[in-house]
C-alpha positions in Angstrom: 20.0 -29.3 15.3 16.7 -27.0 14.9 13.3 -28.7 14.6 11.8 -28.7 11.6 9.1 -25.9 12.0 5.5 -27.0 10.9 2.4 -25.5 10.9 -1.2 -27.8 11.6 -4.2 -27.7 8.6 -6.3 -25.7 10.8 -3.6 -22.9 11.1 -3.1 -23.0 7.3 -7.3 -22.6 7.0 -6.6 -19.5 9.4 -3.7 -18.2 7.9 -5.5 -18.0 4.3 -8.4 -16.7 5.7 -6.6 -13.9 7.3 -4.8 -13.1 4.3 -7.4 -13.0 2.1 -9.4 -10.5 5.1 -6.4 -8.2 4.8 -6.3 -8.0 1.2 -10.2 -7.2 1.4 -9.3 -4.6 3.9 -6.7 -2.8 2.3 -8.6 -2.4 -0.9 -11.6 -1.0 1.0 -9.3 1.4 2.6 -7.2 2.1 -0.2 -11.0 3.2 -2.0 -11.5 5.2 0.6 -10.6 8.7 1.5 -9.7 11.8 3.9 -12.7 12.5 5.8 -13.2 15.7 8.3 -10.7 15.2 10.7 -8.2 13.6 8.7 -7.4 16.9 6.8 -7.0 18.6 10.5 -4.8 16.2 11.3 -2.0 16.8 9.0 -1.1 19.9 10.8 0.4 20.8 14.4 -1.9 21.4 17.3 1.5 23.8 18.4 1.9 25.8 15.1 -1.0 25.7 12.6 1.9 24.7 10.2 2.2 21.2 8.2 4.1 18.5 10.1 7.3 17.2 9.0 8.3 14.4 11.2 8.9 13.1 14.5 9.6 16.4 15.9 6.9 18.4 14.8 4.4 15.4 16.0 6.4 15.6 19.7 5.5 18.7 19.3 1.8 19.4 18.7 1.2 16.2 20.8 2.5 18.5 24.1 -0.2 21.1 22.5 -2.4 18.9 21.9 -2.3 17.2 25.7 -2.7 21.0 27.0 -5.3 22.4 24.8 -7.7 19.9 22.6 -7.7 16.1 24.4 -6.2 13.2 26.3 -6.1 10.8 23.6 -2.1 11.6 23.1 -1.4 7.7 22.2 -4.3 7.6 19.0 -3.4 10.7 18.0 0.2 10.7 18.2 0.2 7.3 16.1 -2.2 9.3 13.5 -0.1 12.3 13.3 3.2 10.4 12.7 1.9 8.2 10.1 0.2 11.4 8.3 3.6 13.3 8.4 5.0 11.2 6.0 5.0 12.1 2.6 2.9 8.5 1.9 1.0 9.0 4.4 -2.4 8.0 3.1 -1.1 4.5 1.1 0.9 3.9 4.7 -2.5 4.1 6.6 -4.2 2.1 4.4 -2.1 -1.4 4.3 -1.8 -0.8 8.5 -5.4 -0.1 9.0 -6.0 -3.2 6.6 -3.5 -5.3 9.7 -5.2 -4.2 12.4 -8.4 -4.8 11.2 -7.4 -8.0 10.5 -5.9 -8.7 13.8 -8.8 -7.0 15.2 -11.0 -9.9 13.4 -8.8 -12.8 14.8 -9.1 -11.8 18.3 -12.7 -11.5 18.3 -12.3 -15.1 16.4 -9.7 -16.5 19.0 -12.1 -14.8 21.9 -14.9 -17.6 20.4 -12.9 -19.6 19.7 -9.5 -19.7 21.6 -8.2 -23.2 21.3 -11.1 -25.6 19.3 -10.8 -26.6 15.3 -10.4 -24.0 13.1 -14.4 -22.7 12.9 -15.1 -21.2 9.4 -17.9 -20.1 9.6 -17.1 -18.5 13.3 -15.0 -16.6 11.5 -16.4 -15.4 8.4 -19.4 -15.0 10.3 -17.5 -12.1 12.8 -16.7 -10.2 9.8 -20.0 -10.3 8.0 -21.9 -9.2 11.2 -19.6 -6.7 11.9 -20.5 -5.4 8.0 -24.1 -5.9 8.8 -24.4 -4.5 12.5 -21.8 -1.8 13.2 -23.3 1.5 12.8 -21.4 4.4 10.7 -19.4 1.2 9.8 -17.4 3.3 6.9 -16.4 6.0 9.4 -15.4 3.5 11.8 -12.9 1.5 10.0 -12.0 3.5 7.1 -11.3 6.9 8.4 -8.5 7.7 9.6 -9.1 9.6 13.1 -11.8 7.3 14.1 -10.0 4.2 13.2 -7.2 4.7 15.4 -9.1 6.3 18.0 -11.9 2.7 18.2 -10.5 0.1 15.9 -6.9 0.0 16.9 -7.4 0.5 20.4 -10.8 -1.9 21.1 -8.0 -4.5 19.3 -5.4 -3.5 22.0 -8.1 -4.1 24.9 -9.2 -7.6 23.1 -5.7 -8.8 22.9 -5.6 -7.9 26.6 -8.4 -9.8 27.8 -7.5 -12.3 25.4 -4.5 -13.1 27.8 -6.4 -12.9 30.9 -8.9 -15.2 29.1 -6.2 -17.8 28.2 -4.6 -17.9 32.0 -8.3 -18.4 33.4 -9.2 -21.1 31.1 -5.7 -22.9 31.8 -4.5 -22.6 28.1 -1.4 -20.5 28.6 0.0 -19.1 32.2 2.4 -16.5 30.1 5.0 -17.2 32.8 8.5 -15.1 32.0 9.5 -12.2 32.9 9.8 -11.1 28.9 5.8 -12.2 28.7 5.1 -10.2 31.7 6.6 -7.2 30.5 5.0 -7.4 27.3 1.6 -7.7 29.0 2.2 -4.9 30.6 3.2 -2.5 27.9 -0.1 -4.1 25.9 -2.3 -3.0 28.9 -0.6 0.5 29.0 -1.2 1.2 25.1 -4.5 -0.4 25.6 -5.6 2.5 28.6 -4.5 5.6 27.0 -7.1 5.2 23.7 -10.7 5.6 25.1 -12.2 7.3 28.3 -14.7 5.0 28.5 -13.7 1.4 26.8 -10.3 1.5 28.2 -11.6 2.2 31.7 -14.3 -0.6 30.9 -11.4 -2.7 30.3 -9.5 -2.1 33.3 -12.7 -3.3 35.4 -13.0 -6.8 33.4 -9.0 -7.3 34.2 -9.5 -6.1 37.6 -12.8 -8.5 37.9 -10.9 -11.6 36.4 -8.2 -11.1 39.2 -11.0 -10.9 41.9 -11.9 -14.2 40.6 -8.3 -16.1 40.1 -8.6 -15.1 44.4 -12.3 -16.3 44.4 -11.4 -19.5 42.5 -8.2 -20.0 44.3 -5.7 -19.6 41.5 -2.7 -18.0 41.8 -2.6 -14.3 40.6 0.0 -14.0 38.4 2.4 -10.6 38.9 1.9 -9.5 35.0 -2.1 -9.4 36.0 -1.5 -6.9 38.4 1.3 -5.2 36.3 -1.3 -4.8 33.7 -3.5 -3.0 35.5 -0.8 -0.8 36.9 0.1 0.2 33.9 -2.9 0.6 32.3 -4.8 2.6 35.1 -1.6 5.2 34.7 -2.0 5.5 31.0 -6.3 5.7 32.0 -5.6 8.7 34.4 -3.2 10.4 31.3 -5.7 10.2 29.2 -8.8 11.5 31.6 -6.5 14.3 33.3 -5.6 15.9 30.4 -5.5 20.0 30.5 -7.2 19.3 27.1 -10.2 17.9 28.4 -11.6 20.5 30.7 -10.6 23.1 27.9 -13.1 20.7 25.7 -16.0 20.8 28.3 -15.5 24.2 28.8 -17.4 24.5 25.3 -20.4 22.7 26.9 -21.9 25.3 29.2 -24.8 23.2 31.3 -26.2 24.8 34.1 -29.1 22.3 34.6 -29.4 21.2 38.4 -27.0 18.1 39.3 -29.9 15.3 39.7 -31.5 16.8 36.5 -28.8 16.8 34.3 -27.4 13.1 35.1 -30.7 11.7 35.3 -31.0 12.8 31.5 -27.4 11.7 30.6 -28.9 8.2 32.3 -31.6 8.1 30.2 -29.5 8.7 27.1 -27.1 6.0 28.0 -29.9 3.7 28.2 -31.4 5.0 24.8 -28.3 4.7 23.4 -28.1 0.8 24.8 -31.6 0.1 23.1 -30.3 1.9 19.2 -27.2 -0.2 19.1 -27.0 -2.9 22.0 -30.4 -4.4 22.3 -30.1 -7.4 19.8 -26.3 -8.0 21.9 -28.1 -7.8 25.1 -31.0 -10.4 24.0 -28.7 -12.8 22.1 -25.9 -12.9 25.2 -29.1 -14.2 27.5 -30.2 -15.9 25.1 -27.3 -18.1 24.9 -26.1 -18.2 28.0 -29.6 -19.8 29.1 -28.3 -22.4 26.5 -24.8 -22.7 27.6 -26.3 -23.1 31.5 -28.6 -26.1 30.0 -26.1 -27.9 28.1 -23.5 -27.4 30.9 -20.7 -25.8 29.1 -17.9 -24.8 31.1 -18.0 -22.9 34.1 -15.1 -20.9 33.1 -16.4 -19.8 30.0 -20.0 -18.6 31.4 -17.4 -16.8 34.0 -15.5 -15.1 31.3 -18.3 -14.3 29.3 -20.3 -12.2 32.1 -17.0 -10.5 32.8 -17.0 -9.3 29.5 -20.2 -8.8 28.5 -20.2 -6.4 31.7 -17.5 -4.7 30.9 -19.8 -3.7 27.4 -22.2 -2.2 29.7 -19.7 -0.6 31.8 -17.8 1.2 28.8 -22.1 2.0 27.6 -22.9 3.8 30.8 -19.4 4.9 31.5 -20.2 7.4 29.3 -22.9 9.4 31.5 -20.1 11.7 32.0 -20.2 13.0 28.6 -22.5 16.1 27.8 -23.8 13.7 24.8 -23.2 10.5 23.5 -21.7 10.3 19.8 -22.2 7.3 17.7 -18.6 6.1 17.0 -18.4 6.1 21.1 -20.7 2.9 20.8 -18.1 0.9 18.8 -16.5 -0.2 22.5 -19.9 -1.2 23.9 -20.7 -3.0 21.2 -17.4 -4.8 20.6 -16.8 -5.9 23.8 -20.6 -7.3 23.9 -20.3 -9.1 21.1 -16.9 -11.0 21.9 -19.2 -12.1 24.7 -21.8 -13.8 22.6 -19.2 -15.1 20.4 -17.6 -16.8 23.1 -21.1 -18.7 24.2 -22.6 -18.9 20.6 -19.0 -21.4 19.6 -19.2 -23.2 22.5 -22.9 -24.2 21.4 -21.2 -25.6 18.0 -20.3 -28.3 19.8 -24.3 -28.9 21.0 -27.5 -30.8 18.9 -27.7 -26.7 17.9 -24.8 -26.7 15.8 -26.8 -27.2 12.5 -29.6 -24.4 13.7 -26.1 -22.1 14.6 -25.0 -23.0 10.6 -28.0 -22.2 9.2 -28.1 -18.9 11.0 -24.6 -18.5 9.9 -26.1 -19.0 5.8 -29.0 -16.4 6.7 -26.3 -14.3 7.9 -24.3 -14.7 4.9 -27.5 -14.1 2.4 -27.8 -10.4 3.7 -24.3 -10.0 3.9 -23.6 -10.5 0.2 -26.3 -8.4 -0.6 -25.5 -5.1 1.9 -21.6 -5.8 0.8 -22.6 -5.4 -2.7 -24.2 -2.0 -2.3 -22.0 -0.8 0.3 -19.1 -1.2 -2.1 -20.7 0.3 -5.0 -21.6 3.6 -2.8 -17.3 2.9 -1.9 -16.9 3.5 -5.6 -18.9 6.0 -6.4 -17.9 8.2 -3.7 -14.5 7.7 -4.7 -15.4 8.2 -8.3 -16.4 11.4 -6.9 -13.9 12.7 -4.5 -11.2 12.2 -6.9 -13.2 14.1 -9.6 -13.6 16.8 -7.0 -9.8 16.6 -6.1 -8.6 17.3 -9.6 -10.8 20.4 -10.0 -9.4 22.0 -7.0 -5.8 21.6 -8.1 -6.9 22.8 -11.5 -8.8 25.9 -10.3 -5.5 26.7 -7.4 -3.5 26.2 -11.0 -5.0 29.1 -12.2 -4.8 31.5 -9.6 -8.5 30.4 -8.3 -8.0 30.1 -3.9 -11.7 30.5 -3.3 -12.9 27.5 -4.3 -16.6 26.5 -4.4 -17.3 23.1 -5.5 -20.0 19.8 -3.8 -19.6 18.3 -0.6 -20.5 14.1 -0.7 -23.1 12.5 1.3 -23.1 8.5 0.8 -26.0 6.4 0.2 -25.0 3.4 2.8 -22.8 3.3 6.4 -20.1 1.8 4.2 -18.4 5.3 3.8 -17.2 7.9 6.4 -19.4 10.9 5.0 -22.6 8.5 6.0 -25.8 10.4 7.3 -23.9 13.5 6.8 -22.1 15.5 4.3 -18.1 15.8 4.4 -18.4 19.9 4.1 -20.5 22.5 5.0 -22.8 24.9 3.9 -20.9 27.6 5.9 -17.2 28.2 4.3 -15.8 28.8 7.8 -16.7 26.0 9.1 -13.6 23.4 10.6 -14.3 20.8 8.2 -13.8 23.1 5.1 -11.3 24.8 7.1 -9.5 22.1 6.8 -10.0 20.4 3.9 -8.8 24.4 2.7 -5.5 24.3 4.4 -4.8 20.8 3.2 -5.1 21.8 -0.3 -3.2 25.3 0.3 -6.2 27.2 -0.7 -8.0 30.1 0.9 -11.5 28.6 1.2 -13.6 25.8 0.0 -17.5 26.7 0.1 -20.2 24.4 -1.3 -23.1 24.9 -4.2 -24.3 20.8 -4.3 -24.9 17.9 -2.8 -23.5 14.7 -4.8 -23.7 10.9 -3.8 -26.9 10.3 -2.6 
C-alpha cells in the first residue's frame, strides 16, 4: 500500500509564496509587450519569411548558427514559442514559471535546507525590483529574458546541485540523476558566452575542492562539465559570431585595446556590482567571526568568483551592454544571500529584519511607480496598435505614428525609445514586417 503523501508547514509557506510570485509575474508580463527584437524574431534567419513551426525554426536556427550568433539554445526556444499562433499569451505564463523558479533557487541557494525564511524570500524579489538595472527589459522582453533570465536559472539550478553534494544534503546518486545533471549543465552552457563559461569554472572549482577536501568526486560532476563545456564551445565557435565582430572594425594596437576593454570591465563592476562586492565582504567578515560553516564560506567564494569571472569574461567583447551584467550580478548576489541567511541564525538576525522592512519601504514605493509606467505604456502601445491596423485597413502601408520611451526600468523601452527617428532602421524594420506594412516612421515621443 502507497504512503500517504504529505507535505511539511514550511513547504505549504513556500508553496503559496511561489504561487502568489507567479501570478505576480504573469500579470506583469501579460502588461507587457513586444519590444525590438521580439518583432525580429517572428521571422526566419533562412528566409525573411514568417515562421510556421518546428520546421521553419530548424530551419533559420541552421542560418542563424552560420550567419547572426551562437546562442542557438535561447533562440531556438524563442523562435518556437513565437511561431505559434498564441505565441505572446504562451510566453507570458512560461516567463512568469521561470521567473518564479528563477526566485526559488536564488531562495534555496540562501537558504537550501533551514525553516522556511519569509522574509529571505520576499526580500530576493524586492531587491531584484530595486537593484537590477533595465529590470523591464530583463524579465519582460522576450529575447532578453530567454537569453539571461532562463539561462542564469539553468546555471543556478546547476550549482545548486553541486552546492547540495558539498554541503552533504543530497549525493544525487543514480544513474537517472546523473543523466539529468548532465543534460541541465548542457542547456545551462549553450545560453551566455560569458555566464555560462563563468559557470563552468565554479563547477570545475567545486570539483577541485571535493579532491582538496577528500570527498569523493561523483561521475555526474564531471559529466556536467563535459557536457556543458561542449555546448560552451557551440556557442563560442559559432560561424555567426565572427560574422558579428566583423561589424566591429578595431585596429587599435593589442595592449591598447585590451587595456581599455579592462578598464571598462572594471567600470562596468563599479555601475552595477560595487554594493555586491561590499556587502559579500562585508558579511563574510561576519560569517568568519561567528564561525559559520566552513562549507558555506567555501561555497560562497566559489560563487561569488565565478560573478567576477562572468564580469571580466567579458573583455573580449568590443563593449559591454547592460543586459550582459545580469550574470555578474546574479551570480554575486546568490553569494551574499548564502552568507546574509546564515547570519539569521546570529544576535544580527533582528538588525538583518530590519534591513529586510527598510528594504520593503522602498520596494512598495518603486513597485508602485514602476507598475503605473507598466500601464501606461501599455495603455499606449495598444492605442498605437489599433491605429496601425486601422490605417493598413485603409490602404495606408507608410505608417508614421510615436515611438514609447518609459519613465522607470520597469519596462523594456527604459532609457531608450522602442523606434527610431530613421524609418530604416532594424527596430522599425521590424516592428514593419510584423504588422505587414511597408514602413513605420515616427513624429513623437510618448511616455515620458
Amino acid at each position: 500500500m502507497l504512503s500517504k503523501f504529505s507535505i511539511t508547514k514550511d513547504q505549504k509557506k513556500l508553496a503559496v509564496c511561489m504561487a502568489v510570485t507567479c501570478v505576480a509575474a504573469i500579470m506583469l508580463n501579460h502588461y507587457s509587450h513586444f519590444v525590438g527584437d521580439a518583432f525580429n524574431y517572428h521571422f526566419s534567419f533562412a528566409t525573411g519569411e514568417r515562421l510556421t513551426g518546428l520546421g521553419s525554426v530548424i530551419e533559420s536556427m541552421k542560418s542563424h548558427y552560420q550567419t547572426w550568433s551562437g546562442r542557438t539554445y535561447p533562440h531556438f526556444f524563442l523562435q518556437l514559442i513565437l511561431a505559434s499562433g498564441h505565441g505572446e499569451e504562451m510566453f507570458n505564463v512560461l516567463n512568469g514559471i521561470i521567473y518564479t523558479i528563477f526566485g526559488a533557487l536564488l531562495y534555496f541557494h540562501g537558504n537550501p535546507r533551514g525553516k522556511f525564511n519569509g522574509v529571505l524570500y520576499w526580500c530576493i524579489h524586492f531587491i531584484l525590483w530595486l537593484l537590477i538595472p533595465w529590470y523591464g527589459m530583463m524579465f519582460f522582453t522576450e529575447a532578453c529574458s530567454v537569453n539571461y533570465v532562463w539561462g542564469t536559472t539553468l546555471m543556478l539550478a546547476v550549482l545548486l546541485v553541486y552546492r547540495c553534494y558539498q554541503m552533504e544534503i543530497c549525493d544525487f546518486s543514480g544513474v537517472g540523476r546523473g543523466i539529468g545533471i548532465t543534460v541541465l549543465s548542457a542547456l545551462a552552457g549553450g545560453f551566455s558566452e560569458n555566464s555560462s563559461a563563468a559557470c563552468l569554472l565554479v563547477q570545475g572549482l567545486f570539483v577541485v575542492y571535493f579532491i582538496y577536501a577528500k570527498r569523493k568526486v561523483p561521475v555526474w560532476s564531471v559529466t556536467a562539465i563535459v557536457s556543458g563545456l561542449i555546448s560552451w564551445l557551440i556557442l563560442i565557435l559559432a560561424p555567426g559570431n565572427l560574422a558579428r565582430l566583423s561589424l566591429y572594425q578595431d585596429d587599435t594596437p593589442f595592449l591598447i585595446k585590451y587595456a581599455g576593454r579592462l578598464a571598462a570591465c572594471i567600470d562596468a563592476t563599479r555601475a552595477h556590482c560595487s554594493w555586491l562586492v561590499i556587502a559579500f565582504i562585508i558579511l563574510f567578515v561576519f560569517c568568519w567571526y561567528y564561525k559559520r560553516q566552513k562549507e558555506l564560506l567555501v561555497s560562497a567564494s566559489l560563487v561569488f568568483l565565478g560573478g567576477l569571472a562572468s564580469n571580466y569574461a567579458l573583455i573580449g567583447t568590443p563593449y559591454i551592454e547592460t543586459r550582459a551584467m545580469f550574470g555578474p550580478v546574479v551570480f554575486m548576489l546568490a553569494s551574499c544571500l548564502m552568507l546574509a541567511a546564515a547570519l539569521f541564525q546570529t544576535q544580527w538576525k533582528p538588525a538583518l529584519m530590519a534591513a529586510g522592512g527598510i528594504i520593503t519601504f522602498y520596494f512598495c514605493i518603486w513597485f508602485t511607480f514602476g507598475v503605473m509606467d507598466i500601464m501606461n505604456i501599455h495603455v499606449l502601445f495598444m492605442q498605437r496598435e489599433n491605429y496601425i491596423y486601422e490605417q493598413k485597413a485603409m490602404g495606408n502601408l507608410d505608417i508614421t505614428t510615436y515611438a514609447l520611451q518609459s519613465q522607470t526600468k520597469y519596462t523594456g523601452c527604459a532609457d531608450t525609445s522602442d523606434l527610431s527617428p530613421d524609418s530604416s532602421n532594424w527596430a522599425n524594420g521590424g516592428m514593419a514586417s510584423y504588422y505587414g506594412v511597408n514602413s513605420i516612421a515616427i513624429d513623437d515621443y510618448k511616455g515620458k
